[in-house]
C-alpha positions in Angstrom: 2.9 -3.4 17.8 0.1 -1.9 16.2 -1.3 -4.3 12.9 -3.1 -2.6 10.3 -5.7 -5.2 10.4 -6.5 -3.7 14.4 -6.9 -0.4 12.8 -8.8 -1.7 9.8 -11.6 -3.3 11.4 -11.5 -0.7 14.3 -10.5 -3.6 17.1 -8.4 -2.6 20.3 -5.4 -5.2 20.3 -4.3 -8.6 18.0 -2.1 -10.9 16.7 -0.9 -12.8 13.4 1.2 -16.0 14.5 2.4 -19.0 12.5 0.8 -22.3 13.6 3.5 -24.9 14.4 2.9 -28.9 15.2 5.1 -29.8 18.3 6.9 -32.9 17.5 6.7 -34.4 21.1 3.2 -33.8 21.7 2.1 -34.0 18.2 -0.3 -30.8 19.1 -0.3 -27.6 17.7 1.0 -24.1 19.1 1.4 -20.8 18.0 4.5 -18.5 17.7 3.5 -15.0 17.2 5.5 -13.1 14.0 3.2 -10.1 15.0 1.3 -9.3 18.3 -0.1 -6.1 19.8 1.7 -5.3 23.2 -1.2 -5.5 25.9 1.4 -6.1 29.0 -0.4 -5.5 32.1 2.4 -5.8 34.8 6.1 -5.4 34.8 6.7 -9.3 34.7 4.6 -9.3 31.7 6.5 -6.7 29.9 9.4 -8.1 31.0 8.6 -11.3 28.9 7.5 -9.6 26.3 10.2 -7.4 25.7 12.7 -10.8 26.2 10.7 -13.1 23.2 9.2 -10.7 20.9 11.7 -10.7 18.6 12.1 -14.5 17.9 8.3 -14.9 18.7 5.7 -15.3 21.7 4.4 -18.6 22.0 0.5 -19.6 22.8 0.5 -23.6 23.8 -3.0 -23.3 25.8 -5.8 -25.1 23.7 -8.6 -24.9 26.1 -8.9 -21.2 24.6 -11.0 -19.2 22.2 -7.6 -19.6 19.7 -6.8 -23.2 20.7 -10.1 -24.0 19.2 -9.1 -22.5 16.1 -6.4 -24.5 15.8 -8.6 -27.2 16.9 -10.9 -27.4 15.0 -9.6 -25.1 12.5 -12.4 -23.5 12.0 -13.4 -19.4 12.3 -14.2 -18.5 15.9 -16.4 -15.6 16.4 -17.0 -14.5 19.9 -18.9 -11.5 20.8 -20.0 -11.6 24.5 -16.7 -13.6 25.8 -17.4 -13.4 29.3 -20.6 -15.8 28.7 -19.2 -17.7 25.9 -18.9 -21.4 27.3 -15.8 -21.7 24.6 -14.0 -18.8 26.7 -11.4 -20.0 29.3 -8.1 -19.9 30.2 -7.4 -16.3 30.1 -4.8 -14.8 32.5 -5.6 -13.1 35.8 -5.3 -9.1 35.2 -5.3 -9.6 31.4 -6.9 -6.6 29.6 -10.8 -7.3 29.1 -11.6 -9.3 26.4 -15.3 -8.8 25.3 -15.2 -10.2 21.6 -12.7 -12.0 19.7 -12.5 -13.5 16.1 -10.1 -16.1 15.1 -9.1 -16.7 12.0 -7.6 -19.8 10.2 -5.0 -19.2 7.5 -4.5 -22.5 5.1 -2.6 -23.1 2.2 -3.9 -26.1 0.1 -5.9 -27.4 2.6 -3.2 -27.2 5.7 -3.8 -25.0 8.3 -0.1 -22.8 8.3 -1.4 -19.6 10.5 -3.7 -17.8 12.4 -5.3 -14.1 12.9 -6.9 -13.5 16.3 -8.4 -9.6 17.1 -10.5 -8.6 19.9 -12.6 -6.0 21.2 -14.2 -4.6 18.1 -17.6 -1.9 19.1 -19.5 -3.3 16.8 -18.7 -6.9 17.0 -17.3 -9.7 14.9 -19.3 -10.9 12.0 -18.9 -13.4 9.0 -19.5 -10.7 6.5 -16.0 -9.0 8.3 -14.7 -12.5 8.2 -15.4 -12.6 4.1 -14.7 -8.9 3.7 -11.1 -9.8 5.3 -10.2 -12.4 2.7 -7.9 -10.5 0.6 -5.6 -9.6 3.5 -6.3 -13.4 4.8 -4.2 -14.8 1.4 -1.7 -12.2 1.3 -0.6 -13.6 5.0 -1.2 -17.4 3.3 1.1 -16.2 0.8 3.9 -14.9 3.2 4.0 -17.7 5.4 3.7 -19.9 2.9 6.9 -18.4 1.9 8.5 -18.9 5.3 7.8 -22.6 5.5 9.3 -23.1 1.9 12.6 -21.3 2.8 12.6 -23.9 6.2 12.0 -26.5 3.7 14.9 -25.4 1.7 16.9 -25.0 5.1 17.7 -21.7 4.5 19.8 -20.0 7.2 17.8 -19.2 10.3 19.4 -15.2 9.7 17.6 -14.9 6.7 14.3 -16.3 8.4 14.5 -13.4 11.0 15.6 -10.9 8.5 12.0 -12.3 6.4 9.8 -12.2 9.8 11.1 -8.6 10.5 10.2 -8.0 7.1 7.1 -9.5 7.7 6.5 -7.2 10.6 7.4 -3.8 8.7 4.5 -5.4 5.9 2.6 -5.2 8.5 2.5 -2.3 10.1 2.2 -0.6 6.7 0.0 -2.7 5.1 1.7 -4.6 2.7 -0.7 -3.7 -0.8 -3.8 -1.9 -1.5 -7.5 -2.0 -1.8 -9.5 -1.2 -4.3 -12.3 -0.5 -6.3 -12.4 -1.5 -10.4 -15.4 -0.6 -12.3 -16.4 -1.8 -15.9 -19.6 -0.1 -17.3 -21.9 -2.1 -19.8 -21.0 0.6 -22.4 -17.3 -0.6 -21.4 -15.6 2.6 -19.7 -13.7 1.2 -16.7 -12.5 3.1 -13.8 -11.1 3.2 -10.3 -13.5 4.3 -7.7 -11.3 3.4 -4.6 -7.8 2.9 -4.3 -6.2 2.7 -0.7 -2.4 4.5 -0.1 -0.9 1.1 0.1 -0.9 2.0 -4.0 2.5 3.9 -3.5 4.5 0.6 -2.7 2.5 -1.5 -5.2 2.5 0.7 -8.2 5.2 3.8 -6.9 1.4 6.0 -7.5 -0.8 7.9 -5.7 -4.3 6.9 -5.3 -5.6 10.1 -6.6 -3.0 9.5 -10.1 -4.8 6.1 -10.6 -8.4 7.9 -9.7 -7.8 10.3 -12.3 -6.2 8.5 -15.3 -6.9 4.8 -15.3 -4.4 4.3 -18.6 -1.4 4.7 -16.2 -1.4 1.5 -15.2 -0.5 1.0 -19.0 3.0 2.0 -18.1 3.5 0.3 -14.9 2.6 -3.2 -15.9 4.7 -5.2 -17.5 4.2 -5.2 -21.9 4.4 -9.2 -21.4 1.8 -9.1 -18.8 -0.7 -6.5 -19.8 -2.8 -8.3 -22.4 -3.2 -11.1 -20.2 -4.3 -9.3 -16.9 -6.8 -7.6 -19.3 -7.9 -10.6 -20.4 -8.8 -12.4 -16.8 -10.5 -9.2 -15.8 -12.6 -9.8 -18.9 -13.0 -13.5 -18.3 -14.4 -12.7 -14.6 -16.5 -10.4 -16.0 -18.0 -12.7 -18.1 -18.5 -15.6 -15.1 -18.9 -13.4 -12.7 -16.5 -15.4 -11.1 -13.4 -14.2 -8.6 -10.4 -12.4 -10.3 -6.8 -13.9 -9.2 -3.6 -12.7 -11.2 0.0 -12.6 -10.6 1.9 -10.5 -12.8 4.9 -8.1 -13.1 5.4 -4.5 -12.7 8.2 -2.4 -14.0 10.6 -0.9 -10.9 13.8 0.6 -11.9 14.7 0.6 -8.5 14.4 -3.2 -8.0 16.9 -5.5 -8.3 15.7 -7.2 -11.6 13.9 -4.1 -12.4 10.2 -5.6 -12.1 8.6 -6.8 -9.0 5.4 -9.7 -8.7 2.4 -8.8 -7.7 -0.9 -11.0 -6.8 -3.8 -9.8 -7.4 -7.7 -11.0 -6.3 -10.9 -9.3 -6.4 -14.4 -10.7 -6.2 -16.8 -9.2 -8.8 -20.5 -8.4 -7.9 -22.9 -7.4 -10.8 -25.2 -4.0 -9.9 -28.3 -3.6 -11.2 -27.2 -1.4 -14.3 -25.4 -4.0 -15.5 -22.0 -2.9 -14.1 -19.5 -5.2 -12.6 -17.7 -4.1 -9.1 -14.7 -5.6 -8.1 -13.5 -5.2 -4.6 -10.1 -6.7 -4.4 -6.8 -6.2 -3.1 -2.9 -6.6 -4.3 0.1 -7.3 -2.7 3.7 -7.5 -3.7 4.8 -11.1 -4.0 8.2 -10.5 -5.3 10.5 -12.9 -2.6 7.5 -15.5 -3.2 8.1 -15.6 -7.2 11.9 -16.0 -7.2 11.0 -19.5 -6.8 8.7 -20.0 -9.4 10.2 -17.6 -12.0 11.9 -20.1 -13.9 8.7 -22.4 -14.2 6.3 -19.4 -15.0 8.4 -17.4 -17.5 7.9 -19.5 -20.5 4.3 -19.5 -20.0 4.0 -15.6 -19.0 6.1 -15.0 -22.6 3.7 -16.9 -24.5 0.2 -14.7 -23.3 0.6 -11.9 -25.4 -2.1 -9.8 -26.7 -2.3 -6.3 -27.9 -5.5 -5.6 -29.0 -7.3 -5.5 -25.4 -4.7 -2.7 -24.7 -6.2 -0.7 -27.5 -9.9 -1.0 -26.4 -8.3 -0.4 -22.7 -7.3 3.0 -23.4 -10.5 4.0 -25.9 -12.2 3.2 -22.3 -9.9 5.0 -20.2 -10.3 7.9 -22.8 -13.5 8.0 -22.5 -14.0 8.3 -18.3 -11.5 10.7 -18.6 -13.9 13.3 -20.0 -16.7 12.7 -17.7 -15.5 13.3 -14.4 -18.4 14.9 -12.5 -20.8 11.9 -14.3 -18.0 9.7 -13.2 -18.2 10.9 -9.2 -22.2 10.8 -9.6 -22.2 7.6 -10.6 -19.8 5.7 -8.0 -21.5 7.5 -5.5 -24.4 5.8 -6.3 -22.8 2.6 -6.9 -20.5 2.7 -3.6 -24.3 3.1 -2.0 -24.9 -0.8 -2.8 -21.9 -1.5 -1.0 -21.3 -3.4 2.5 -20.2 0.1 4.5 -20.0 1.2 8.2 -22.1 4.2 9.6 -19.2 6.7 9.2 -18.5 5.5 6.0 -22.0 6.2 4.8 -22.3 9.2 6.1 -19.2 10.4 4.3 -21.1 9.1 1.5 -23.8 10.9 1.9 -21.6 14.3 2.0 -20.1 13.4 -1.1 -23.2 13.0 -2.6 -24.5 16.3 -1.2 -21.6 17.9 -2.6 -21.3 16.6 -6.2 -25.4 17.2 -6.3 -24.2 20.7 -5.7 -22.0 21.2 -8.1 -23.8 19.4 -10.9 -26.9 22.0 -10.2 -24.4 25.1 -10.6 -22.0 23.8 -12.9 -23.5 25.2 -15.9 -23.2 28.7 -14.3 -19.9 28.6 -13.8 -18.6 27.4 -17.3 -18.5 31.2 -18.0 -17.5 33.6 -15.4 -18.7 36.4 -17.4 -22.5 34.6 -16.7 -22.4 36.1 -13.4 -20.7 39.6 -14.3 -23.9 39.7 -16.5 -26.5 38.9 -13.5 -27.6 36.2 -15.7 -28.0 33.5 -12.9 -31.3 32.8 -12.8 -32.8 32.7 -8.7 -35.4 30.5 -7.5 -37.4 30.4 -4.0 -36.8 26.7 -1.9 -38.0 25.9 0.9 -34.7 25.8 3.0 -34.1 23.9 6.1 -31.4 26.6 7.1 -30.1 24.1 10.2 -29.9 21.1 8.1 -27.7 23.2 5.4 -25.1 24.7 7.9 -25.2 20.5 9.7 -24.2 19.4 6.1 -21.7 22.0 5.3 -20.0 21.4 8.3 -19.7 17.7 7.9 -18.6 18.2 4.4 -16.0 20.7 5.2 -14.9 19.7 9.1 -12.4 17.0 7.7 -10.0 20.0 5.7 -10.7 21.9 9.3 -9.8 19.2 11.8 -6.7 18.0 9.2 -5.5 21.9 10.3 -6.7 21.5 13.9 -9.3 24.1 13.3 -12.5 24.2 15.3 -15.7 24.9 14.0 -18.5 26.5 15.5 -21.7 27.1 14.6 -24.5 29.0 16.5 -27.8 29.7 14.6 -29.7 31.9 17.1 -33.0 30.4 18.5 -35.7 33.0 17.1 -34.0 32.0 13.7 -36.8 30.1 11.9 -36.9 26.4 10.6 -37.4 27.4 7.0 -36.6 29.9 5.2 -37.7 30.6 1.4 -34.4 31.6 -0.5 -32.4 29.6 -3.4 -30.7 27.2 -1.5 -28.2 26.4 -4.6 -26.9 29.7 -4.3 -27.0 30.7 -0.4 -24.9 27.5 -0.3 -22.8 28.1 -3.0 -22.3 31.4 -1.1 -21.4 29.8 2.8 -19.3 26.8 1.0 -16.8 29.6 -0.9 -16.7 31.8 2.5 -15.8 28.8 5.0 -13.8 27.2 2.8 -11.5 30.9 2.8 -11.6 30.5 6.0 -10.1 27.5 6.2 -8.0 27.8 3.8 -6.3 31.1 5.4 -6.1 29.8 8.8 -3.7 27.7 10.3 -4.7 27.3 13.4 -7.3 28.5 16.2 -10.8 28.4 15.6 -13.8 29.4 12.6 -17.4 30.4 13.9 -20.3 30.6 12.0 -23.4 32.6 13.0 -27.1 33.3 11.7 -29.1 36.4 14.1 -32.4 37.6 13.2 -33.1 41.0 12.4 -36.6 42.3 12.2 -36.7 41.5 8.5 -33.4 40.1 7.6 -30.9 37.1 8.9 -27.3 38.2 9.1 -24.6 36.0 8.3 -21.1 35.9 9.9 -18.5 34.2 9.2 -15.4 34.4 11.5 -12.2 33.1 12.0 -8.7 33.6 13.6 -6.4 33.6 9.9 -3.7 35.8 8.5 -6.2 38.3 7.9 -6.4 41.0 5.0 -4.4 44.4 4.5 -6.9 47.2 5.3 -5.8 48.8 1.6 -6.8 45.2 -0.4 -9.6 44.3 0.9 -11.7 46.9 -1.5 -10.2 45.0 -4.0 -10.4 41.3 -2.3 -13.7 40.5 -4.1 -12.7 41.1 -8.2 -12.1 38.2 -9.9 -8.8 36.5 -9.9 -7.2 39.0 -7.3 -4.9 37.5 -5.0 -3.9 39.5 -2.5 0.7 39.1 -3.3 2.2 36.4 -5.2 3.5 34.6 -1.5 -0.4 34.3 -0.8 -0.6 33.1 -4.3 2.2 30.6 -3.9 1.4 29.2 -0.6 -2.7 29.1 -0.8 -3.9 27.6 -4.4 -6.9 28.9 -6.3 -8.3 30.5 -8.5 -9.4 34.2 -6.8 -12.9 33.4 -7.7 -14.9 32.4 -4.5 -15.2 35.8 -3.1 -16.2 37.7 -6.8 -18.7 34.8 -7.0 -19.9 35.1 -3.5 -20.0 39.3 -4.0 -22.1 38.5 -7.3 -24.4 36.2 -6.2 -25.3 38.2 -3.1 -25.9 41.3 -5.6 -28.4 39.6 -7.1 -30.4 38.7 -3.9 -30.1 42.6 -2.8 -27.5 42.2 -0.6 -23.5 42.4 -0.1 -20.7 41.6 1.3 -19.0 42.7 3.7 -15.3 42.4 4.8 -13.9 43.6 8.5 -10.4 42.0 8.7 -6.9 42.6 11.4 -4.0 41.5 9.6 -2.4 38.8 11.3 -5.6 37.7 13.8 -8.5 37.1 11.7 -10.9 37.9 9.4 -14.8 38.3 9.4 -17.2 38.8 6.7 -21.1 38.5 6.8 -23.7 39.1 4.4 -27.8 40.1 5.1 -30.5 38.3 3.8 -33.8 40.6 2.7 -36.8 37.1 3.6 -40.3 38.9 3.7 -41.6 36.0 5.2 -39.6 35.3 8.4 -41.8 34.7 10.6 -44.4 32.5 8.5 -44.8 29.3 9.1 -44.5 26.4 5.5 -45.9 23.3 5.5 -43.5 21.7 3.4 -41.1 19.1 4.2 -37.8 20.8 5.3 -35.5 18.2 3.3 -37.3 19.1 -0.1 -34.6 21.1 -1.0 -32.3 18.2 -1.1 -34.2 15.8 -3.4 -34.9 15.4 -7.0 -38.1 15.4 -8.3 -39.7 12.7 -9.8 -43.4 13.6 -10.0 -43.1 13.2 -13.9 -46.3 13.1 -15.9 -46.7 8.8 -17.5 -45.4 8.7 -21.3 -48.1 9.3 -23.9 -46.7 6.2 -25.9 -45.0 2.8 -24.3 -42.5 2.7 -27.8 -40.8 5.7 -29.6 -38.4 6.3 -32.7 -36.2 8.1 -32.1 -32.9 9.8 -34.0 -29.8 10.6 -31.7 -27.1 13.0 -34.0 -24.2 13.4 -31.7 -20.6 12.6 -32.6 -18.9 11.7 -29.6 -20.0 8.0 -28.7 -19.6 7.8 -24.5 -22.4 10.5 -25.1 -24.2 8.4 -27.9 -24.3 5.8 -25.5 -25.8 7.6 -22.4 -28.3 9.2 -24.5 -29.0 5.7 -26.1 -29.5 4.0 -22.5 -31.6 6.7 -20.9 -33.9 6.4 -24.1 -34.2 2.8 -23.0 -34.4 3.2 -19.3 -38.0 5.3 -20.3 -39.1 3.7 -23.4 -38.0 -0.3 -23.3 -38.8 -1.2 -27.0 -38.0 1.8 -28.6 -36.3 2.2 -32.0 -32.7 4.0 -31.6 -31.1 5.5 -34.8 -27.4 7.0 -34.8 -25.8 9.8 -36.3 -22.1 10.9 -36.0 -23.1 14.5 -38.1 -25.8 16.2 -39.7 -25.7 15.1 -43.2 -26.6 11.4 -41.8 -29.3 12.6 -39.5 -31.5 14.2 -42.6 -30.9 11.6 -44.5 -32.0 9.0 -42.1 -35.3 11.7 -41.3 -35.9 11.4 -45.0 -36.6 7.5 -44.5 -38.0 6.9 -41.2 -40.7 8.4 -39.5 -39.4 9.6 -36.2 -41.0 10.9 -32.9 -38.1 12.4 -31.4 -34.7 13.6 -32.5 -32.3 15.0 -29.9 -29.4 16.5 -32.1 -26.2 18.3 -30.7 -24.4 21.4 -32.1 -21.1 20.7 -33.1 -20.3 18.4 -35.7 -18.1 17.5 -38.7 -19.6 17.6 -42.3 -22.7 19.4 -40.8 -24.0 21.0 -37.9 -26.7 20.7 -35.6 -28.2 24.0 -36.4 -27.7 23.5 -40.2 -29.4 19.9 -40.1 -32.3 21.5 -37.8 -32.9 23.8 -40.8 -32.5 21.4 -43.7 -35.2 19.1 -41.6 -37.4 22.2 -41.1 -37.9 22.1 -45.0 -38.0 19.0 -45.5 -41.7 18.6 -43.1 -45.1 18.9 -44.9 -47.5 20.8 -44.1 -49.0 20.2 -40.4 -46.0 17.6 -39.5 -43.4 18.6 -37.0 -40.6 16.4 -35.5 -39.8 17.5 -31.9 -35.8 18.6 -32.1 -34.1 18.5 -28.7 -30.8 20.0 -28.5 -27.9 18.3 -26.6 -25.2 20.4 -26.6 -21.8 21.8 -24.6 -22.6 25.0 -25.7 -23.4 27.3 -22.5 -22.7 30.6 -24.1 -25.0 34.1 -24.7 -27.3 33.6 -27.4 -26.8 29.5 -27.9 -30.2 28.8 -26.5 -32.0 31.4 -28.6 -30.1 30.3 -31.8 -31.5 27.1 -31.8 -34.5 27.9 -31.1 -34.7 30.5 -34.4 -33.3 27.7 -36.5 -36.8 25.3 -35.3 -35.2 23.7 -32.1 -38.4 23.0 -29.4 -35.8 22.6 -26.7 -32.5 23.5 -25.3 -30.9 20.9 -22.8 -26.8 22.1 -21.9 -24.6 19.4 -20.6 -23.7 18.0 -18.2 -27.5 16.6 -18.9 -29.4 15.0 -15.7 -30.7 12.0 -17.0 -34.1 13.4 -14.6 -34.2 16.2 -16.9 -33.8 14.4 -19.9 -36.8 12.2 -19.3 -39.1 15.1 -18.1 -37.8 16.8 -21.6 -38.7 14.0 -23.6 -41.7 13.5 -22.0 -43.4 16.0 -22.2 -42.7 16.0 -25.9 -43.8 12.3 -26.9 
């Protein structure tokens, strides 16, 4: 059988056996409830195959496991063959090269045992602690088991309980996850495993997006309470445990129990991160529910629900911040090499779309060639490696192969805008994905005298001869079948065509309906063969060379109405200027009354407003100043249409900032004003 908990920490083979006393010998044995099936002979299998299903027993305490039981104590063993603890294993027994034993206790008495082996990159104690949630959902089963044997239950319904058991296992029996509170008090989920469909009937990516759902799920008598210890642990810092009800119209009561436990950590913006995990305790608290019920009727709150919501309110309108920011925070988490470099795709991408986000509020931005280019140095190797490793997942899901070939006179760096050239190879091999279903994609970069040519290839439906002249406009999709089967918006090919117009190229499209498609693009780089002393990854940093703030304390006057704004603005203000003085304006009308009374250094005002405007209030403050004084007015503002920027600058704006505002160029704005 293959355990969840072998897959989970990437070992080859396992167990998860009860731990029983033998009455005669007054020594303890194991029967296994789940084992992986490592048979090496026919005799072997033979035995297996015979006791499985009422459980393999393990009597032989000169072993790494008997010394668990021992000694009941972990057992981590990483070079077995010179471990002097290692003996007793079976002639033509699969190699065994590191094992970790786990005890499982409940109350003090040792009731079970997890044993996995052969792990790459060996067992640690971190593992061991990173394990724990999983270790006391199996404390809680068995514990469960040896109550029913107290009860003397029928031995049918102990078999029907372990095969239960065994199905748990193999699925996982709960999820893991991820709960974020922010010190302005936005909560989120940034993880949340698949084992979420059995424990809340959800998706991961339904509790991702809108954290209020949970609202519904748990139950009413419940909700203020779990709230509540999530508030307590944040408070201690002290690990979360919970049980607590869910509504289930398909179970037999309609609610299930669930136990929940999470161990917070604080990061160093003051967040708390809980990594936790839940499991469905439902057989468990049928014999508590009588003695709990009273008690659960009586913790009723209401008022945490309302702030719950405001907070989930709030994430909800900053997604892209949102992804940003548990990037960052999942950084400063225990994570393997793969997991990390995932990671670091992620972080590539979202970095990516923050930079050209703005430009695609409007589409009619690029009809207008108002996309402004710049010259990077471009490792051109580097971006096609981080593409791919972004992309090969959706590819490899399809059994797609990717190929890229970059020919060897192609130089290291190139200056172009890297933004938009990989803007440009992200929409085209994501097309190309998305339109083929299986067979193969290549991708190659030849150098022309003056020019690199770009191809992308690949072995998909293909495009009718007479639509592909009409491929590249915006929102065309080729029939309503295409439309139906692939989703989108029929934008990454008019924004591709654009943006390649504006770097004095085009694109072009050779396709075979029902073998492939190809299309490749030129680039016009002067400078081919010159050789940049720059460093090739500058392209994927942010700057900090900021010039040092002119004062150490500032006043200054935020006007914006919508507070999970107020309070990023308010923190970055902090982050640069520690003792500064913070005033708050939900509209205009308050903001020149507050510059009336208070000499400010700094006012950073948005547009919208009720009672008054931000260009209205700019105008009022204008007349306001004597002569030779002049507050520096930084606008904040959503608005990314024609003509925003140059209307607040008429009305006496000094600066124009659209959102979503990088908190880097929010402190080069500022300073360089202060």
């Amino acid at each position: 059988m293959n355990l969840p908990i072998i897959k989970l920490t990437e070992s080859e083979y396992g167990f998860i056996a009860e731990v029983i006393l033998d009455t005669e010998t007054n020594l303890p044995f194991l029967r296994a409830q789940s084992i992986t099936n490592i048979a090496w002979n026919d005799s072997i299998l033979e035995f297996y195959n015979l006791n499985y299903a009422k459980g393999l027993e393990f009597r032989n305490l000169d072993t790494l496991f008997g010394r668990v039981l021992k000694y009941e104590e972990v057992i981590i063993a990483n070079d077995v063959a010179n471990d002097p603890r290692a003996s007793g294993i079976p002639k033509g027994h699969p190699a065994l090269n590191s094992f970790l034993g786990m005890p499982i206790k409940k109350k003090g008495k040792l009731i079970a045992m997890v044993g996995i082996a052969n792990r790459k990159q060996g067992f640690s104690q971190e593992l061991v602690d990173a394990l724990d949630p999983i270790l006391q959902s199996i404390s809680s089963f068995f514990s469960t088991l040896q109550i029913r044997a107290k009860n003397k239950l029928e031995n049918k319904e102990k078999i029907s309980l372990i095969q239960n058991f065994q199905k748990f296992s193999d699925l996982v029996p709960g999820m893991f996850y991820q709960y974020l509170i922010k010190p302005d008090g936005t909560a989120s989920f940034p993880y949340a495993s698949k084992g979420i469909e059995k424990i809340y009937k959800i998706t991961p990516e339904e509790l991702i997006q809108d954290v209020s759902i949970l609202v519904n799920i748990i139950h009413p008598e419940d909700l203020a309470d779990v709230i509540e210890s999530i508030i307590q642990s944040s408070n201690s810092i002290e690990p979360w445990s919970k049980e607590y009800r869910v509504i289930d119209g398909n179970a037999e009561s309609g609610i299930r129990w669930l136990f929940g436990r999470a161990n917070p950590e604080k990061e160093s913006d003051g967040s708390i991160l809980w990594h936790g995990f839940v499991t469905d305790i439902t057989d468990q608290k049928k014999f508590e529910l009588d003695l709990l019920q009273s008690k659960l009727d009586a913790e009723k709150a209401n008022q945490t629900k309302t702030l719950f919501l405001a907070n989930v309110s709030h994430e909800i309108r900053t997604p892209l911040n949102g992804i940003l920011g548990f990037t960052d925070l999942l950084k400063e988490t225990w994570l393997t090499y793969t997991q990390r470099e995932f990671l670091h795709n992620i972080q590539i991408s979202s970095e990516t779309l923050l930079a050209i986000i703005n430009d695609l509020i409007d589409i009619s931005k690029i009809d207008t060639r108002q996309i402004k280019l710049t010259k990077d140095s471009v490792n051109l190797r580097k971006l096609l490696q981080n593409l791919i490793n972004t992309l090969g997942l959706q590819a490899k899901e399809k059994d797609i192969e990717i190929h890229c070939i970059v020919d060897h006179d192609t130089p290291e760096l190139i200056q172009t805008d890297y933004v938009r050239l990989n803007q440009v190879i992200t929409n085209l091999l994501t097309n190309a994905i998305k339109f083929t279903e299986s067979g193969r994609i290549s991708i190659s970069v030849s150098k022309n005298k003056y020019t690199l040519v770009f191809k992308i290839t690949d072995t998909g439906i293909g495009i009718p001869k007479d639509e592909i002249q009409n491929i590249a406009e915006p929102f065309y999709q080729v029939d309503s079948s295409s439309t139906k089967k692939y989703k989108g918006t029929g934008l990454g090919l008019s924004i591709c065509k654009s943006i390649l117009e504006q770097m004095n190229s085009s694109l072009k499209i050779l396709s075979d309906v029902g073998k492939g498609t190809t299309v490749s693009f030129e680039l016009n780089i002067d400078n081919l063969n010159k050789n940049f002393n720059i460093d090739p990854n500058l392209n994927l940093k942010i700057s900090n060379n900021l010039k040092e703030p002119k004062k150490t304390q500032i006043k200054v006057l935020i006007v914006e109405d919508n507070e999970l704004n107020l309070i990023f603005v308010k923190r970055s203000i902090f982050k640069f200027f520690p003792l500064s003085k913070v005033f708050e304006a939900n509209n205009g009308k308050i903001a020149v009354e507050i510059f009336q009374k208070e000499k400010l250094d700094l006012i950073l005002m948005d547009i919208q407003m009720p009672v008054m405007d931000g260009y209205k209030a700019t105008q009022e403050i204008r007349a306001l100043e004597g002569n030779g004084s002049h507050v520096p007015i930084i606008a904040l503002t959503a608005g990314a249409q024609d003509g925003d920027r140059e209307k607040g600058l008429a009305v006496g704006m000094d600066e124009y900032l659209t959102k979503p505002i990088h908190i880097n160029a929010l402190q080069k704005v500022i300073h360089n004003y202060v």
